[in-house]
N, C-alpha and C positions, 0 to 999 in steps of 0.2 A: 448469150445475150445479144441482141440487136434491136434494132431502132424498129419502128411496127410501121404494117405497108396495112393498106385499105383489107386485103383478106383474113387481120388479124381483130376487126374490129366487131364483130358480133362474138366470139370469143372473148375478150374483153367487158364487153356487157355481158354476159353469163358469169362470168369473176364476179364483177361486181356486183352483180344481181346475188349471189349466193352468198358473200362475204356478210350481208345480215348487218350489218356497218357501216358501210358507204350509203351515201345518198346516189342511188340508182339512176342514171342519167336516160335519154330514150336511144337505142341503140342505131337510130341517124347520130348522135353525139359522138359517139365513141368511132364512127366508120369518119365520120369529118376529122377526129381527134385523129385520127389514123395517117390520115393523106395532108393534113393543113399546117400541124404540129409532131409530126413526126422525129423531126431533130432534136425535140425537148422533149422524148419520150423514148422508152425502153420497154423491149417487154425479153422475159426469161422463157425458154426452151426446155422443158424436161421431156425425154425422149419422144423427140421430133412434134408435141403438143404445147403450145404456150401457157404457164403456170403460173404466170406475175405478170402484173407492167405497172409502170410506174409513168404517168402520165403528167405534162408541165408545160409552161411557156414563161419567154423571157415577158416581164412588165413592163410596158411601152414606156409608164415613165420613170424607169429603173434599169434597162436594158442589161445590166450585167448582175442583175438580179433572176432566176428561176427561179419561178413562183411550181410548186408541186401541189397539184390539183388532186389526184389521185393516187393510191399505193394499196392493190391488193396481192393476196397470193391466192392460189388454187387452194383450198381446205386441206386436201391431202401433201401440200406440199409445207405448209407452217411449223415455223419452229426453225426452223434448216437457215435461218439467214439470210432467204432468198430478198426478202425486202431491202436490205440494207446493203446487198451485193448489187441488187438494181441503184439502188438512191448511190453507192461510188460508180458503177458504171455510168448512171445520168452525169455527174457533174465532171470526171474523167472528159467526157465527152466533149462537155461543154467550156472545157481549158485546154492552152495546147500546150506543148512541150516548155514555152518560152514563158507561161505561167498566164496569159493573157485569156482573157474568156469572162465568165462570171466570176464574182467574187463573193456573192450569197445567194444561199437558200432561204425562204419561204414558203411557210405550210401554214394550214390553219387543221387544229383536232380539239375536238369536244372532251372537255374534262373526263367522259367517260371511257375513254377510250386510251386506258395508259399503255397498252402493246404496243401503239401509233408512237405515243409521247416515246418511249423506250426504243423503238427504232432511233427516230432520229436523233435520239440524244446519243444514241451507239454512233451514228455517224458523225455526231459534233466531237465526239471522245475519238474517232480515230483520222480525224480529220485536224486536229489539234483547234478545232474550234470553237467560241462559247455558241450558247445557244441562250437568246434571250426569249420570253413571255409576256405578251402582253393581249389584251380583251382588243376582239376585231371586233363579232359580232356578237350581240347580246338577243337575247328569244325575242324582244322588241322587234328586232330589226328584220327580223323573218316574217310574211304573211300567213306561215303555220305554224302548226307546232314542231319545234324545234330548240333544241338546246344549245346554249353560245358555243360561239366557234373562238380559240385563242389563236392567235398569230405566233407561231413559231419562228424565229429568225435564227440561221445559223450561219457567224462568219466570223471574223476572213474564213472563206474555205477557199482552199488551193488543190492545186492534184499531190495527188498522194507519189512521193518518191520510193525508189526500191527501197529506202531502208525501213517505210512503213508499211512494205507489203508483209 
């Protein structure tokens, strides 16, 4: 796992693109997401081909808040964990040894979409943290057709010590 450089971002759109789930972003998003947001974003490696990223930025007026925009895996790669080894690598990343860094996550997932909800509730469980729900977006508030989006909050999150690896 590593942090994603601009050659990783048309790859990235291709994930998303096939994941069938994600709102498909146009793949200038994802090469910007690449080079601008970098440090709030991950992507996984299965042999020498990138198979995940987990894509984020800190919220301007929350700053130690990582808001997680995106999280898919490669098709052939699902089931294995890989989503939820990225979402500890992002937040790892984003604390340092002294525990200083963010102190929550932020997601938003469509009611239908409980594999999403099940990851990160695996990471609020091995993170010893709750995970609150509440309505962001409602199909209102979208110009198309689209189903609410609920805000996922998970904290305190801390880095994970040896004795939780």
């Amino acid at each position: 796992m590593r942090t994603p450089e601009i050659r990783d971002g048309a790859r990235l759109w291709e994930i998303a693109k096939d994941s069938q789930v994600l709102d498909t972003n146009s793949s200038y998003a994802y090469l910007l997401w690449c080079r601008d947001f970098a440090a709030t974003s991950v992507v996984a490696e299965v042999d020498g081909r990138v198979a995940g990223f987990v894509i984020g930025y800190l919220r301007p007026e929350s700053p130690r808040t990582v808001f997680v925009w995106q999280v898919a895996v490669d098709h052939d790669q699902r089931g294995r964990g890989l989503g939820v080894a990225m979402l500890d690598r992002l937040v790892d990343n984003l604390i340092d040894a002294e525990g200083h860094g963010v102190d929550a996550l932020e997601t938003t997932v469509s009611p239908d979409n409980p594999a999403s909800i099940a990851m990160f509730a695996a990471l609020a469980r091995r993170r010893g943290a709750e995970m609150t729900t509440t309505e962001l977006f409602t199909p209102g508030d979208f110009p198309d057709s689209h189903i609410a989006e609920d805000l996922y909050r998970i904290a305190p999150i801390a880095r994970k010590t040896e004795r939780d690896l």
